[in-house]
C-alpha positions in Angstrom: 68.0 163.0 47.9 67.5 159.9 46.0 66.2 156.6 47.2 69.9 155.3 47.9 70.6 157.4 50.5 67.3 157.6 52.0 68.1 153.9 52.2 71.3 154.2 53.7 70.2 156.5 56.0 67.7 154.5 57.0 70.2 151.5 57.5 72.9 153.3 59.9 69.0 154.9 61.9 68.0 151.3 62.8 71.5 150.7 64.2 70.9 154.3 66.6 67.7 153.0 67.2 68.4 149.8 69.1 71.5 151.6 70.6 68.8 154.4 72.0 66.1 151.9 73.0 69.1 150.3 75.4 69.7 153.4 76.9 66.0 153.9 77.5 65.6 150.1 78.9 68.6 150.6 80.7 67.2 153.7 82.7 63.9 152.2 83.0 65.7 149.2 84.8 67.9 151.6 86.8 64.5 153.6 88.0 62.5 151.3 88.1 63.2 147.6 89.3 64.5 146.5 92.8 68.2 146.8 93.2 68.1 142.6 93.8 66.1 142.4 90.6 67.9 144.5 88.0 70.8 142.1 86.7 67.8 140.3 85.8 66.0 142.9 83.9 69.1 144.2 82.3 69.4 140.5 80.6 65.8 141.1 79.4 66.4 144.8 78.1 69.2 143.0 76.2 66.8 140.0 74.7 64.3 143.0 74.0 66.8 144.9 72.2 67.8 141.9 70.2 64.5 141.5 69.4 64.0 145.0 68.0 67.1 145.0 66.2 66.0 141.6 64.1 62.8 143.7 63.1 64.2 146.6 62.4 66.4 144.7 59.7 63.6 143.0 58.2 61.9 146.2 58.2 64.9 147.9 55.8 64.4 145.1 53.2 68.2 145.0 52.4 70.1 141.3 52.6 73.6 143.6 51.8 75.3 144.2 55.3 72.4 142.6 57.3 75.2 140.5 59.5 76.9 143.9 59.5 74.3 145.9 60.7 72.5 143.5 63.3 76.0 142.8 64.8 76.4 146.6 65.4 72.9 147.0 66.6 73.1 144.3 69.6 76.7 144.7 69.9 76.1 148.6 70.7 73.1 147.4 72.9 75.4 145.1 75.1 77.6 147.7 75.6 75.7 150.3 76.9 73.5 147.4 78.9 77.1 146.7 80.4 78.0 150.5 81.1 74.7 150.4 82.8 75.1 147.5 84.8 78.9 148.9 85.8 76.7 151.8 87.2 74.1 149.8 89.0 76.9 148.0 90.7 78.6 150.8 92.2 75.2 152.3 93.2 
């Protein structure tokens, strides 16, 4: 394997990486926090995620598809913080 797709590998693995980190926050929240208090959390699992996914594209070095690739990674992480929240509701 040569060092362009290690690289692109490593591109579409920080997008999976904020998507699995909202999953994780998301069941920490759902475990974890007060029923009253998780809408609240879930907004900060969201700014975490956020977060993570800005470093992870500074971490890949690449200017190509940044927009791209950040816009997947918290795009991804709303949705399955909103699929959570959907469940928390019903709960």
């Amino acid at each position: 394997m040569d060092s362009q797709d290690s690289g692109a590998l490593w591109r579409g693995t920080s997008v999976v990486v904020v998507w699995l980190a909202a999953v994780a926050a998301g069941t920490l929240v759902g475990i974890v926090s007060p029923r009253a208090d998780a809408f609240g959390w879930l907004a900060v699992a969201l700014a975490g995620c956020t977060l993570l996914a800005l470093a992870l594209q500074l971490v890949v070095g690449r200017t190509a598809g940044y927009i791209a690739r950040a816009t997947a990674s918290v795009t991804g992480a709303l949705v399955v913080l909103a699929a959570t929240s959907s469940i928390l509701a019903v709960l």
